[in-house]
C-alpha positions as CSV (number, residue, x, y, z in Angstrom):
1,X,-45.9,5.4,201.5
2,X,-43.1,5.9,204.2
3,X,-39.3,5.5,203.4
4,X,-38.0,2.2,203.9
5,X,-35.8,2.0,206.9
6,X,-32.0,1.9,205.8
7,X,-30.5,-1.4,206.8
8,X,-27.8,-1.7,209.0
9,X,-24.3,-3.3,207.6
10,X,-23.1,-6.6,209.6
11,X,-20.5,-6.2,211.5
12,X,-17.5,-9.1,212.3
13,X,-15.9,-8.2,215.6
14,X,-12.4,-9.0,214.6
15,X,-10.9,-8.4,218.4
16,X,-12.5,-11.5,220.4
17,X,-11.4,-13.6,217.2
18,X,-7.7,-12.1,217.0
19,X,-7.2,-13.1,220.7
20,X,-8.3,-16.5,220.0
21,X,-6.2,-16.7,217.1
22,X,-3.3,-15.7,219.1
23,X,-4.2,-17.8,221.9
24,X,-3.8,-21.1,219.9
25,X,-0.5,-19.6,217.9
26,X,1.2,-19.3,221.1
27,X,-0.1,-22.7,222.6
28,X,1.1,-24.3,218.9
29,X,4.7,-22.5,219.3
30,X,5.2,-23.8,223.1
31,X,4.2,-27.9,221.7
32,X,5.2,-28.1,218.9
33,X,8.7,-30.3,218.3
34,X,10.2,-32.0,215.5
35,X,11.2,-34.7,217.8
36,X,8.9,-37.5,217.9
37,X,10.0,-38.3,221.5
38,X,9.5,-35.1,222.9
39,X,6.0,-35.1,221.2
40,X,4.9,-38.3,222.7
41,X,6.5,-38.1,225.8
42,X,9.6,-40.0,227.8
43,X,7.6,-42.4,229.4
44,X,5.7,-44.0,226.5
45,X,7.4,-46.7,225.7
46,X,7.2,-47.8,222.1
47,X,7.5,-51.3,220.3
48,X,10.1,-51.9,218.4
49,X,9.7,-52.2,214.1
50,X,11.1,-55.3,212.5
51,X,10.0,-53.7,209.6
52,X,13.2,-52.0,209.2
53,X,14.6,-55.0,210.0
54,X,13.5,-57.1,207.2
55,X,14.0,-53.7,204.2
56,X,17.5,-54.2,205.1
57,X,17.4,-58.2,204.7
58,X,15.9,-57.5,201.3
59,X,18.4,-55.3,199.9
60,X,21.3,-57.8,201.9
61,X,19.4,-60.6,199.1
62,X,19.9,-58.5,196.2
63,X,23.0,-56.9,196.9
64,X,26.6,-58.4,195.5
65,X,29.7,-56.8,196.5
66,X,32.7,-56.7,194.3
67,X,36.2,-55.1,195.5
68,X,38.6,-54.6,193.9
69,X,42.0,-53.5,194.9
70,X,46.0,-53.4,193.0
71,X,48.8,-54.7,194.9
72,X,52.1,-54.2,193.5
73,X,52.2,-55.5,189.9
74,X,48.8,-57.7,190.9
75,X,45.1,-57.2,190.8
76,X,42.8,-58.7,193.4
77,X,39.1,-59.2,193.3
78,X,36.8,-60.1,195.9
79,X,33.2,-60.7,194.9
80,X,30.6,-61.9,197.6
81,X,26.9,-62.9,197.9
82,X,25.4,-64.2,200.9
83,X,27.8,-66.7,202.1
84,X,29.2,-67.7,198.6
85,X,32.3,-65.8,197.5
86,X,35.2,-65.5,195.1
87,X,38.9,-64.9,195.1
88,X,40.7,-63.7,192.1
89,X,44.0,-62.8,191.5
90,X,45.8,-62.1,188.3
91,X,48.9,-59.7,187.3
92,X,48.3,-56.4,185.9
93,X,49.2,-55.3,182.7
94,X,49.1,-51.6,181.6
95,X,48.4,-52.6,177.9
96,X,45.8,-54.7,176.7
97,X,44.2,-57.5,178.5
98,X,45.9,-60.5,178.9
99,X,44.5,-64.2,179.0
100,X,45.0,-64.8,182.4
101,X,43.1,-61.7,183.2
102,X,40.3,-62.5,180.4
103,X,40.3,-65.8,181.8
104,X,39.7,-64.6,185.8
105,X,37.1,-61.9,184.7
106,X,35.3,-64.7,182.8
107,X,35.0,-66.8,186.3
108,X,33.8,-63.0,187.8
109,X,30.7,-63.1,185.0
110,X,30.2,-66.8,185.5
111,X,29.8,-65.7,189.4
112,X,27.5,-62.7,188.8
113,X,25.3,-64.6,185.8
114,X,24.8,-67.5,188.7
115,X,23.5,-65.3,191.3
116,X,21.3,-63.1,188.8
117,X,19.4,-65.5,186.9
118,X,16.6,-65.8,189.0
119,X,16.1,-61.9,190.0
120,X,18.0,-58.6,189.1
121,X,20.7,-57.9,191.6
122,X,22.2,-54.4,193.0
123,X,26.1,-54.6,192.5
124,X,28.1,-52.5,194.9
125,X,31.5,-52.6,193.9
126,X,34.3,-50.8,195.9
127,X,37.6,-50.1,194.0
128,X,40.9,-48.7,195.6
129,X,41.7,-45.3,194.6
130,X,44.6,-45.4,192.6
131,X,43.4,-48.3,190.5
132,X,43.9,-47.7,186.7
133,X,40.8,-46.7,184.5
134,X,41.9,-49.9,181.9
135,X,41.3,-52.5,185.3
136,X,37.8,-50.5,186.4
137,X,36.2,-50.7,183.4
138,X,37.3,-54.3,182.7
139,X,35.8,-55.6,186.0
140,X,32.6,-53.6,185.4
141,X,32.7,-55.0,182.2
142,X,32.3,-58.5,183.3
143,X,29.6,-57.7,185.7
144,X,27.9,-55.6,182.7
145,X,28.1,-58.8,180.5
146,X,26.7,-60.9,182.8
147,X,23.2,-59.1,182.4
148,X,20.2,-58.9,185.0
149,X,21.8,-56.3,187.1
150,X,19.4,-53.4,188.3
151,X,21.9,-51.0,189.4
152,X,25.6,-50.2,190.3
153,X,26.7,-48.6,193.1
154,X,30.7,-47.6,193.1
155,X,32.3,-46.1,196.4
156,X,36.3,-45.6,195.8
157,X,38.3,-45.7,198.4
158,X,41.8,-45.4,199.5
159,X,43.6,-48.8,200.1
160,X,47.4,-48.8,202.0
């Protein structure tokens, strides 16, 4: 019996594969943009998205705004939902609440309880920047109490 014949290892050419691999990395670095205009071109012209559109009508329905602001020895506070809004206006007090105050925040919760029963609501309530703690929490109070709100969103601003 003869020797078997040894067998030959396979062999991967690595060099025509590397230039191809190159090849297409370069090509990829030259078109490839994070723009979405440059990708598709200036001259395509795309149609426009009401979809956009009709998100932002969405959260306009279940958004209230409530500011709130401190003029001089008087508290003001605006609340608004779709066309229906509220003006209060009461004198503030440093100490505890008094019943004019009670008595405005109640027609605040009696705003917020009408707009909420049907669905939860997204409050976004704006206060002026050197209003006092006692008159922040007191108006977040009376949206609290009124119940059915999903969220609150506060932005504090500076009022002259």
């Amino acid at each position: 019996m003869g020797k078997k014949p040894k067998r030959k290892l396979p062999v991967l050419r690595m060099t025509s594969m590397m230039d191809m691999f190159t090849i297409f990395l370069v090509y990829l670095l030259i078109n490839f943009s994070t723009d979405p205009e440059s990708a598709i071109g200036s001259y395509v012209k795309l149609p426009d998205s009401n979809s956009q559109k009709k998100q932002e009508e969405k959260e306009r329905e279940r958004t209230i705004s409530i500011g709130v602001v401190k003029n001089s020895n008087m508290v003001e506070v605006i609340a608004s939902y779709k066309t229906d809004k509220i003006y209060l206006k009461y004198p503030y007090s440093e100490k505890a609440a008094t019943a004019e105050e009670k008595d405005q925040l109640s027609i605040l919760t009696e705003f917020l309880q009408k707009h909420t029963k049907l669905a939860k609501k997204i409050v976004i309530f704006e206060g002026d920047k050197n209003l006092p703690y006692r008159t922040l929490w007191a108006v977040l109070g009376s949206a609290r109490d009124a119940g059915n709100i999903d969220a609150f969103i506060m932005s504090v601003v500076s009022v002259q």
